[in-house]
N, C-alpha and C positions, 0 to 999 in steps of 0.2 A: 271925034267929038271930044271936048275937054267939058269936066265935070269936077265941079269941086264936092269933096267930103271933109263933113266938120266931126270932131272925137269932140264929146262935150263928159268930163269926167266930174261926177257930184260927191261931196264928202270926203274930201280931202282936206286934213288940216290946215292949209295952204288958200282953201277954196278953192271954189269950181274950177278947173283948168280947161282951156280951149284948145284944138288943135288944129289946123287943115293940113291937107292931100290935094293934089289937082291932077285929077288923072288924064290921061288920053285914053279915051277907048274906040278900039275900033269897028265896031259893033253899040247899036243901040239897047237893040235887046240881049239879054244875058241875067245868068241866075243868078240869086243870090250869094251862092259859095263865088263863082268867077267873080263877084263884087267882091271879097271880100279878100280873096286871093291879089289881085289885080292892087286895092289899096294898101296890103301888108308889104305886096313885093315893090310899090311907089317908096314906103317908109322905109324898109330896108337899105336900097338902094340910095337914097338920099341922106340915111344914115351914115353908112360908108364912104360919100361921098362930101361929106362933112357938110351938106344942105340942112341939116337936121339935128338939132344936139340928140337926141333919142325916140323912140317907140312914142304914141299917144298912147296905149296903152290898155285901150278896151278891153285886149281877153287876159290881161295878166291879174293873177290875183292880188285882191288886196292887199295882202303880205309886201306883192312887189311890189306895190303902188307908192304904199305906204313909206315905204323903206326907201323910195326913190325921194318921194317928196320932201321924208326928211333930212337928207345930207347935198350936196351937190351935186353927185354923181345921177347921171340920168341913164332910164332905162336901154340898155345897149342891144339889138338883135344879136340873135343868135343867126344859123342857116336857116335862105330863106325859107325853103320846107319846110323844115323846122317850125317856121313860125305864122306860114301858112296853113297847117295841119295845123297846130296851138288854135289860131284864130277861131275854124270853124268848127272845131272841136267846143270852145267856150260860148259863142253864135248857138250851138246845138242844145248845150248845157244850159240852156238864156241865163250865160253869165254877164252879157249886157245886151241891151238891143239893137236893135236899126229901125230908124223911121223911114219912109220916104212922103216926100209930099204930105207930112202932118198924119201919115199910114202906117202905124204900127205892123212891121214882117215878121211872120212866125216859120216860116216855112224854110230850109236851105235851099230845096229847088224852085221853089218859086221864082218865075220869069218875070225879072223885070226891063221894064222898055223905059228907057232913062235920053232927055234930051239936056241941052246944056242951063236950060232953068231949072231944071231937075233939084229938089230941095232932099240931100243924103246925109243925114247923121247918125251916127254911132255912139249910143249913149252907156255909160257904166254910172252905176248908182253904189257906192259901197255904203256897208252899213254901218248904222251907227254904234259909235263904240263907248262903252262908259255903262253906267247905271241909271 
């Protein structure tokens, strides 16, 4: 089944930035972490594979975001693990979240059953900066 995921990042000097991922999955149903693993290691891979100038960016911190959006250089993975563990570690942390279907997920195990109308975003909101 092919499923698209959109990274919708807010507050960036730059403005909102959009990203997509279009996964295969081979299985309908699956949890949250396997979603999330599944769309790091699509990015990765696509990275390296020069599909992709960089990461969209949802579990890195502001710091990174930041720092990316101001120069040219875009966010580069590291190994995948690496940045699997990162993801659902920040997912855990609700350092941004995931809708599905307009449905706020709070949970990492939480099973979800995903078809190809299936509406998946991963949203980062950073904060505002100034006075």
């Amino acid at each position: 089944m092919q499923l698209t995921v959109t990274t919708i990042i807010f507050g960036l000097p730059t403005g909102q930035c959009t990203s997509r991922v279009c996964l295969t999955l081979p299985v309908a149903t699956l949890t949250v972490q396997e979603l999330i693993a599944r769309k790091v290691r699509q990015e990765v891979e696509e990275c390296l594979t020069h599909q992709r100038p960089g990461l969209s960016g949802e579990y890195l911190t502001p710091e990174e975001l930041l720092q990316a959006a101001g120069s040219a250089a875009s966010v580069m993975p590291g190994a995948v693990a690496d940045e699997v563990m990162r993801a659902q570690q920040a997912f855990a942390a609700r350092a941004y979240m995931i809708v599905v279907d307009n449905r706020r997920i709070w949970m990492p195990h939480e099973k979800l059953t995903l078809h190809a109308k299936t509406q998946v975003e991963f949203i980062k909101i950073l904060p505002l900066v100034g006075g």
